[in-house]
C-alpha positions, 0 to 999 in steps of 0.5 A, a space after each residue: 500500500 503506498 502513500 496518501 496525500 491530504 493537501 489544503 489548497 489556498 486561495 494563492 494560485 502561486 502554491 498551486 505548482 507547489 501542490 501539483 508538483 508534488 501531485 506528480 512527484 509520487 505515486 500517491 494511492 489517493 490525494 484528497 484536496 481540501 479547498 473551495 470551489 474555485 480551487 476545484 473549478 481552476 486547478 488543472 491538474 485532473 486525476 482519477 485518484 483527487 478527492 476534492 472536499 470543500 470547506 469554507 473559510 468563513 466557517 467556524 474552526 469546529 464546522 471546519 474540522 468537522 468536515 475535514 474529519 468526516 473525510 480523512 484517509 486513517 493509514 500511510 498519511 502526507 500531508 502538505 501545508 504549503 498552500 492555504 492559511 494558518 485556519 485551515 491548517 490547523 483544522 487539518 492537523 487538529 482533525 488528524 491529532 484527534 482521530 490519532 492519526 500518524 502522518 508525515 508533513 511533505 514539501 518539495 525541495 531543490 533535490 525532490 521531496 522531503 518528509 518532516 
């Protein structure tokens, strides 16, 4: 079984690549992308494996995290937060923290990838 990749994807286009790249880098089992619709609607990058889950920023932390949890992978966890705003990552982790899932943080380096 290989990776899976959870990946907030933020109003700045300019970290699009970012995630992308990484998309592209591995062989990832599922991605699930956590964003709104416009994300959705212009990323360009279109696989069969990307589960896109909307969550709206306006939302409170708690409503957030809630839909972030009712869709988390439970087994062989990345998690990228270089796109996105510090709201929504910490509805991330925090989601991850409280069903005890492990994960690593990824992010693209000059020589490929790197696991925190």
């Amino acid at each position: 079984m290989g990776n899976n990749l959870l990946a907030i994807l933020g109003v700045g286009r300019g970290t699009w690549g970012h995630v992308s790249r990484l998309i592209q880098e591995e062989p990832w089992d599922n991605i699930v992308l956590f964003g709104d619709e416009f994300g959705e609607d212009n990323f360009e990058l279109r696989q069969e494996n990307i589960k896109w889950v909307m969550v709206n920023k306006r939302k409170s932390f708690d409503t957030m995290k809630e839909i972030i949890t009712e869709h988390l992978i439970k087994k062989n966890v990345v998690v990228s937060i270089i796109s996105g705003t510090g709201k929504e990552h910490t509805a991330l982790l925090g989601a991850l923290k409280e069903a005890g899932i492990k994960y690593k943080l990824i992010i693209l380096a000059a020589d490929g990838t790197q696991y925190i």
